[in-house]
C-alpha positions in Angstrom: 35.0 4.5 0.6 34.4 1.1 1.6 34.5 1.8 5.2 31.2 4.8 4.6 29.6 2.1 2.8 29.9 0.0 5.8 28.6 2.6 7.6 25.4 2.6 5.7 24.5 -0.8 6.0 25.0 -0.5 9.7 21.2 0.3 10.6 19.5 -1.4 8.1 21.8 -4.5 9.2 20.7 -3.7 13.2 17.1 -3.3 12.4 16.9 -6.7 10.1 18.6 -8.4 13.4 16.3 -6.2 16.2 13.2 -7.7 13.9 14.7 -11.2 13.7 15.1 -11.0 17.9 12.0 -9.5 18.2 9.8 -12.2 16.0 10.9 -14.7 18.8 10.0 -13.3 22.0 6.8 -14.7 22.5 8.8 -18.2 22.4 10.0 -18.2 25.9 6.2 -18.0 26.8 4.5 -20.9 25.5 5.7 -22.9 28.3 3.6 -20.9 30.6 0.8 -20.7 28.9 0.9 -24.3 28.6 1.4 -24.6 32.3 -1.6 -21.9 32.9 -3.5 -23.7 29.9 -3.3 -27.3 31.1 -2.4 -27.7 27.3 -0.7 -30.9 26.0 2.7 -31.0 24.3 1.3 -31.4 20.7 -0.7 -28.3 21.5 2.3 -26.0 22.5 4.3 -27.3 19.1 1.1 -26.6 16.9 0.8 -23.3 18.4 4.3 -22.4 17.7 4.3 -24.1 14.0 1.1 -21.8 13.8 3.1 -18.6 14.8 5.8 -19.4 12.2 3.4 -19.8 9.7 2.0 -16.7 9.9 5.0 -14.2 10.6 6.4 -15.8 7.3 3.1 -15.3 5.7 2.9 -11.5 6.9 6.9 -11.0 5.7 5.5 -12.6 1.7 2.3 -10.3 1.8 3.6 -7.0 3.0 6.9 -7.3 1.5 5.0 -7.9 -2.0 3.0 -5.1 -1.1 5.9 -2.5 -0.6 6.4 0.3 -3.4 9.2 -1.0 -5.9 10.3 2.6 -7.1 10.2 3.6 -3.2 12.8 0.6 -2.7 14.9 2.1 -5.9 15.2 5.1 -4.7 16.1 4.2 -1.1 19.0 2.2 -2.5 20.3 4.4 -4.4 20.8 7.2 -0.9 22.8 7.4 1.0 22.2 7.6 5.2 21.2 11.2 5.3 18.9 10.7 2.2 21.2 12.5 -0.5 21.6 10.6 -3.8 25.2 8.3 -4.0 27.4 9.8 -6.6 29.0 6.6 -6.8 26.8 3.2 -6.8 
């Protein structure tokens, strides 16, 4: 039983980390853009504090703005949607 269970949280728990990877890609750019830009150091880090800012800002908003009952119900399925007979 523990090892289904497992199983479940298996693609939730790679799409959390794909997200997490994903929401730092544009990081390896900022040093071009800086180079293309002419920009100043202090420019580079406020852009990047800037970026921070706002994907935490978008995770508060659109996570409040998710349907609670949809969440209930989702956690209480298993992976091919049937209900859990034992929670």
């Amino acid at each position: 039983m523990k090892t289904a269970r497992r199983r479940g949280l298996l693609l939730p728990a790679s799409m959390i980390a794909s997200f997490l990877a994903s929401s730092s890609a544009p990081t390896p750019l900022y040093a071009t853009y800086a180079d293309r830009l002419r920009s100043s150091p202090i420019t580079t880090t406020t852009v990047f504090g800037a970026y921070a800012v706002v994907v935490l800002a978008a995770l508060l908003v659109l996570g409040r703005a998710s349907d609670p009952a949809d969440l209930m119900r989702a956690a209480h399925q298993d992976v091919r949607g049937a209900p859990c007979t034992n929670p």
